[in-house]
ZAZAVO-615898 format. One record per atom (N, C-alpha, C): y, x, z; residue in three letters; residue number from 1. Coordinates in pm, 1 decimal. Atoms other than C-alpha are relative to their C-alpha. Layout:
(rec (Y,X,Z),'ALA',NUM);
...
***
This chain:
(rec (75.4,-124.7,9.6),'UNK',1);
(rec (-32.3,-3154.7,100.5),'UNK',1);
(rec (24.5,81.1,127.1),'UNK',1);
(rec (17.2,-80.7,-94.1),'UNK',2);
(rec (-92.4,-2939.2,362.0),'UNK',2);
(rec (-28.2,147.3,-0.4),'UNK',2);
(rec (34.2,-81.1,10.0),'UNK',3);
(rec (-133.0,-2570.1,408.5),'UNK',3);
(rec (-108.6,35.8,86.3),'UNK',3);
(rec (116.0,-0.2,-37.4),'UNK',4);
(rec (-461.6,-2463.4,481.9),'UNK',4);
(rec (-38.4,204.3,57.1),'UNK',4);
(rec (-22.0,-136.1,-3.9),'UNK',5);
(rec (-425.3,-2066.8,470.9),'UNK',5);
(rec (156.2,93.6,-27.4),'UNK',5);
(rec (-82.2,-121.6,68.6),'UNK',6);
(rec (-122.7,-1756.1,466.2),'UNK',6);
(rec (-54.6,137.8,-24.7),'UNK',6);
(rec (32.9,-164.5,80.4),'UNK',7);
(rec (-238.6,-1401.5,327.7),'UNK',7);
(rec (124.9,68.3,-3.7),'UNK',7);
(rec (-77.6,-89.9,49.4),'UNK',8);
(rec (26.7,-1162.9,399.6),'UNK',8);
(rec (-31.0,85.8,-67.3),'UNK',8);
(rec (33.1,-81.8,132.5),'UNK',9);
(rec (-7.3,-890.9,117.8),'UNK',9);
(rec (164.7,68.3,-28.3),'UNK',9);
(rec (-68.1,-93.6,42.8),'UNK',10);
(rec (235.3,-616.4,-23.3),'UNK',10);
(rec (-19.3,-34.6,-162.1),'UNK',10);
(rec (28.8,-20.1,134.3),'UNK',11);
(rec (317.6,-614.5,-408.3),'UNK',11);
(rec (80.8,132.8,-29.8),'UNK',11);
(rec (-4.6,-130.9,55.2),'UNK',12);
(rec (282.7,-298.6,-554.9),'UNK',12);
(rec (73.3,-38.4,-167.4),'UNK',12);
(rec (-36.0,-43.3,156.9),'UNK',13);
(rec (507.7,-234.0,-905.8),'UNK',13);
(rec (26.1,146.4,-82.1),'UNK',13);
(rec (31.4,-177.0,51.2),'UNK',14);
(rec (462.3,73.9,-1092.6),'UNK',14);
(rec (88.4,-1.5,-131.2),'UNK',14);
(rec (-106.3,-16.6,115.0),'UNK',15);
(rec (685.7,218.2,-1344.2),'UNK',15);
(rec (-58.7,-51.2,-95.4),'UNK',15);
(rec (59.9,78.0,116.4),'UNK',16);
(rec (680.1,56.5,-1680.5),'UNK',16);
(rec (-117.3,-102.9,-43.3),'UNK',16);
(rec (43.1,112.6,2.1),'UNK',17);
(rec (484.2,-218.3,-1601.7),'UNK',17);
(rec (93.8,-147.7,-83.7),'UNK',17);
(rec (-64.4,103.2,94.2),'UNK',18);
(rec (527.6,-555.8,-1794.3),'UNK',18);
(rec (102.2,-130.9,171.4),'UNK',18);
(rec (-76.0,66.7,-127.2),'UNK',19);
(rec (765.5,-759.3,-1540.3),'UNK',19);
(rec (-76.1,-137.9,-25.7),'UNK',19);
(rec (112.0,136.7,-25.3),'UNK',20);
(rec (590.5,-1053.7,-1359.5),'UNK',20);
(rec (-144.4,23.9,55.8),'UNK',20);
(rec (93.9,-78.3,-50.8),'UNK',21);
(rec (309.1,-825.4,-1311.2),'UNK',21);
(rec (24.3,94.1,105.3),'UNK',21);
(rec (-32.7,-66.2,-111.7),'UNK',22);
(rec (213.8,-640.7,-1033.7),'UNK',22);
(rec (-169.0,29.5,67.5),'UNK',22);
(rec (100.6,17.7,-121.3),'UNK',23);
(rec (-87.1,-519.6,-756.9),'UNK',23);
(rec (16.1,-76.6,114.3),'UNK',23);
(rec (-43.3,67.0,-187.7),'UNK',24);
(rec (-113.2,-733.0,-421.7),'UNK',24);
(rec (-119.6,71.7,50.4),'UNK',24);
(rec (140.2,-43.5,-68.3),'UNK',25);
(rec (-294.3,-544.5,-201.1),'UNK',25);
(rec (74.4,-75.2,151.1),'UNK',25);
(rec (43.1,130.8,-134.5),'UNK',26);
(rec (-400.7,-761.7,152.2),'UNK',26);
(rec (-11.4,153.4,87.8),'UNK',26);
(rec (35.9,-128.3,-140.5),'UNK',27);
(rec (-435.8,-597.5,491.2),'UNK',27);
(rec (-174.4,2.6,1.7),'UNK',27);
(rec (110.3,11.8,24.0),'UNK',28);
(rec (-793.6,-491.1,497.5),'UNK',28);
(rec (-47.6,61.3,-164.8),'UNK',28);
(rec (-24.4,-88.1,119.1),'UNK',29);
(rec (-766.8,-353.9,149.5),'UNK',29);
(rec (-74.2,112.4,-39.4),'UNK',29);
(rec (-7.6,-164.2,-7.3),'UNK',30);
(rec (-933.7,-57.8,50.9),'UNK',30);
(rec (132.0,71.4,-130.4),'UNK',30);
(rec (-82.0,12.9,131.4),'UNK',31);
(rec (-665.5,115.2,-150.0),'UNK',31);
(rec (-78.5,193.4,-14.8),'UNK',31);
(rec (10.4,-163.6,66.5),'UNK',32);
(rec (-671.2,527.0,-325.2),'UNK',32);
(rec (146.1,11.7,-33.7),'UNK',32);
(rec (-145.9,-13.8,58.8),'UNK',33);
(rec (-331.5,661.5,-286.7),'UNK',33);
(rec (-2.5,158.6,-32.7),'UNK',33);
(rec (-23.7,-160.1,21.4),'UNK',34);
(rec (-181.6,961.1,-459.4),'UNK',34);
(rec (125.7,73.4,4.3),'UNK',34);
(rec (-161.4,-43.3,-28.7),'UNK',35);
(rec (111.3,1131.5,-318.9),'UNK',35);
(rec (77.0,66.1,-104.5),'UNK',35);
(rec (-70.3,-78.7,82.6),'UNK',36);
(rec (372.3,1356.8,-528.0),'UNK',36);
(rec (-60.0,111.0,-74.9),'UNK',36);
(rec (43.3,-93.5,-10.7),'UNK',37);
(rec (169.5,1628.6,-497.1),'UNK',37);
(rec (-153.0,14.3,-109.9),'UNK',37);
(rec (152.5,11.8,43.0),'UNK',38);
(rec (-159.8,1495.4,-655.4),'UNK',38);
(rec (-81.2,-45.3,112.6),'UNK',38);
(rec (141.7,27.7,-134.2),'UNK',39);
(rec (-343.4,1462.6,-319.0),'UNK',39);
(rec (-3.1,-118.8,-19.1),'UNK',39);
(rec (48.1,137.6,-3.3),'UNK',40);
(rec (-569.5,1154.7,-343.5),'UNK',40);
(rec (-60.5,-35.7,135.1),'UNK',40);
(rec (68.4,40.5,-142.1),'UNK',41);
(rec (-651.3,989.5,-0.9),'UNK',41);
(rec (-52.1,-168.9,-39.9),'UNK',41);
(rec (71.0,82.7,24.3),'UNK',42);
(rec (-860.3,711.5,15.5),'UNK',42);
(rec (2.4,-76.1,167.3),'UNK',42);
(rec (-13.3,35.3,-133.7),'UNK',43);
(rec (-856.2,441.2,321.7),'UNK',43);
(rec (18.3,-167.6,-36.4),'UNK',43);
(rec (-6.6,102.8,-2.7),'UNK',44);
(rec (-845.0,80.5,448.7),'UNK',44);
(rec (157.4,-79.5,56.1),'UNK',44);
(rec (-138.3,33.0,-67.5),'UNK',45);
(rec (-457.5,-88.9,420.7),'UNK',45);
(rec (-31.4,-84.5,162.2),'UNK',45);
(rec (-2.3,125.7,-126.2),'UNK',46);
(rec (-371.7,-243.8,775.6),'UNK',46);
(rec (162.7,16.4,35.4),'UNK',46);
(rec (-144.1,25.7,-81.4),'UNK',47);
(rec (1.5,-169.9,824.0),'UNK',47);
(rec (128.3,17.5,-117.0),'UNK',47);
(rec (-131.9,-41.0,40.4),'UNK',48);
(rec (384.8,-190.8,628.2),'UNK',48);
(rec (88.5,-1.6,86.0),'UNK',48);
(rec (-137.0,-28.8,-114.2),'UNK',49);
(rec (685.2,-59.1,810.5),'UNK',49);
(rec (122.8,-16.5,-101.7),'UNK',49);
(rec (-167.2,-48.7,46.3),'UNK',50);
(rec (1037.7,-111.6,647.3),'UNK',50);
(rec (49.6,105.2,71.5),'UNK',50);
(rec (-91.2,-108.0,-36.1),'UNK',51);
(rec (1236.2,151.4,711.7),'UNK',51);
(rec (152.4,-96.3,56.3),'UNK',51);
(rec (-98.7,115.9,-69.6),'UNK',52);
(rec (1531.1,58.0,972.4),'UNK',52);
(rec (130.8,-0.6,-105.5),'UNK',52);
(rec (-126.5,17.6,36.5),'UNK',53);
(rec (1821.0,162.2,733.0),'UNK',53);
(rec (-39.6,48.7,-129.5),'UNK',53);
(rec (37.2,-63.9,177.4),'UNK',54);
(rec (1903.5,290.3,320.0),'UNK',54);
(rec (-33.3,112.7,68.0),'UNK',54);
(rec (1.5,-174.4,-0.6),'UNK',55);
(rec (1851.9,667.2,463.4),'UNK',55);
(rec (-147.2,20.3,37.7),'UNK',55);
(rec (109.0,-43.7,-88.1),'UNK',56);
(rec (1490.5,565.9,639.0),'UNK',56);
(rec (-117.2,-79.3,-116.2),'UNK',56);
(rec (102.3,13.4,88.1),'UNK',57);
(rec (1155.8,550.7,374.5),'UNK',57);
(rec (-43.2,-105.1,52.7),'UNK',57);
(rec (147.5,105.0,-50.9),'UNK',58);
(rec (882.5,251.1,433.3),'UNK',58);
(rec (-80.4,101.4,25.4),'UNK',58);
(rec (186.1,-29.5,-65.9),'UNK',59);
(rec (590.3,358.7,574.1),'UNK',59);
(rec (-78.4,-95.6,-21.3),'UNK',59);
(rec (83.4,76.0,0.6),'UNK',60);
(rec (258.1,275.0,465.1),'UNK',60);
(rec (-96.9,61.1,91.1),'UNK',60);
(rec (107.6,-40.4,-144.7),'UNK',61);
(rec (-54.0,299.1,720.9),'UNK',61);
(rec (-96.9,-46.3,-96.3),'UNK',61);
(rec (98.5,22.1,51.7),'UNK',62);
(rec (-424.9,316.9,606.9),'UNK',62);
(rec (-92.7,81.1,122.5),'UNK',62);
(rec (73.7,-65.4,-60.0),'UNK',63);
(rec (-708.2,387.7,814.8),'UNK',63);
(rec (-120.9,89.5,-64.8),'UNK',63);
(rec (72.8,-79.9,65.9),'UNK',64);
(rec (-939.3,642.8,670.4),'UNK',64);
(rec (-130.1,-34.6,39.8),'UNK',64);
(rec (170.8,24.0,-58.3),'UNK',65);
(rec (-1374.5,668.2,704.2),'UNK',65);
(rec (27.4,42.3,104.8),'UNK',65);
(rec (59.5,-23.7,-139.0),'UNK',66);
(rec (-1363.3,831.3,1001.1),'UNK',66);
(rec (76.5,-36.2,102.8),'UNK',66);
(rec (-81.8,96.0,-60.0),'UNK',67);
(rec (-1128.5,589.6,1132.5),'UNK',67);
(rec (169.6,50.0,71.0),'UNK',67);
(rec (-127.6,-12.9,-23.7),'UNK',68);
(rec (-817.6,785.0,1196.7),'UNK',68);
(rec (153.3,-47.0,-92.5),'UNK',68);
(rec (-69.4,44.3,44.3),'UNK',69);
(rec (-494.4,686.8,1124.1),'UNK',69);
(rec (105.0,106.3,-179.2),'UNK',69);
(rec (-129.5,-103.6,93.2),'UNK',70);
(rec (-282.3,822.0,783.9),'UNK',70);
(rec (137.7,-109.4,3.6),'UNK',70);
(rec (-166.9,70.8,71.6),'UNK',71);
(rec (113.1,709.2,688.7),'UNK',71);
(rec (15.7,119.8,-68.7),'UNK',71);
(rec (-54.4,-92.8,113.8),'UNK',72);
(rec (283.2,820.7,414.5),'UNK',72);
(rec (161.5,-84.7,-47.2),'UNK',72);
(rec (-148.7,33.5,91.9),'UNK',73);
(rec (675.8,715.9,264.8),'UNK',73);
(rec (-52.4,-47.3,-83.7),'UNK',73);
(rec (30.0,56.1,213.6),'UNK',74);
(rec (631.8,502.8,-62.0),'UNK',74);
(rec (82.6,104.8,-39.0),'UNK',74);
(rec (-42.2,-67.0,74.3),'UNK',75);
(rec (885.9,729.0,-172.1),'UNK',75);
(rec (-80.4,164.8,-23.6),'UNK',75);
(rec (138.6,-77.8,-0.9),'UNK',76);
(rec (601.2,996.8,-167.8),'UNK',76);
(rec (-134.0,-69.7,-83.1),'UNK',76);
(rec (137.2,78.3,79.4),'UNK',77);
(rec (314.4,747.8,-338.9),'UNK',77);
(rec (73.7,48.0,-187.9),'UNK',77);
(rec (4.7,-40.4,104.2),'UNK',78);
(rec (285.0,857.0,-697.3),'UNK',78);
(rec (-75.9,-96.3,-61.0),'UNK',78);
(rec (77.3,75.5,25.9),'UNK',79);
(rec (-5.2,618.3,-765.1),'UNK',79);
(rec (-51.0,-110.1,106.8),'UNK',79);
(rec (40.8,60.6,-123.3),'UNK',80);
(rec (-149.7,358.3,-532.2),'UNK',80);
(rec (-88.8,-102.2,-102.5),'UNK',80);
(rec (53.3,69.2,70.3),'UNK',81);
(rec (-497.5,170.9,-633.7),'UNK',81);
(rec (-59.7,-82.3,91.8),'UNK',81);
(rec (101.9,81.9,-117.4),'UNK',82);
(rec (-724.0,-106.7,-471.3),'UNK',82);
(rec (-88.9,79.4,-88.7),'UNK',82);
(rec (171.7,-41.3,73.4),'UNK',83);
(rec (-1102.8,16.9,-514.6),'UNK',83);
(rec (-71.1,-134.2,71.5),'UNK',83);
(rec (82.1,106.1,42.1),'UNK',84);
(rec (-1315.9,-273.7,-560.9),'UNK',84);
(rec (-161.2,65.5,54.5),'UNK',84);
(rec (181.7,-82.5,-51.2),'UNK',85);
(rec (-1677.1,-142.8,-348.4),'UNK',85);
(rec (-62.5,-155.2,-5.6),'UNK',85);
***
């Protein structure tokens, strides 16, 4: 057998989910995230950052419609969805 394709992808787990389950969102993605706050932003995934140490958040990257860049901390995401257009 041979491999024919890789898909890097992120898996998203959200509180009280059934374990085993999960979101994969792909680069290219559209996702709808919603910070602490409530604010819902909307955008196309293209980037994950680990954080270099325990004291430093991930960063996620999404490019928005009018093509500028957002990041945000996961420890800031409250919700995070793919939208299906």
């Amino acid at each position: 057998m041979r491999v024919t394709d890789i898909e890097p992808c992120i898996k998203v787990t959200k509180e009280g989910e059934i374990p085993g389950t999960g979101l994969y969102i792909e680069f290219g993605d559209q996702v709808r995230i919603t910070d602490s706050e409530g604010v819902k932003t909307e955008g196309r995934f293209y980037l994950f950052e680990s954080g270099a140490g325990l004291d430093e958040d991930d960063m996620l990257y999404i490019i928005l419609e009018d093509e500028n860049q957002f990041r945000i901390g996961v420890s800031s995401i409250d919700d995070l969805e793919k939208i299906e257009k």
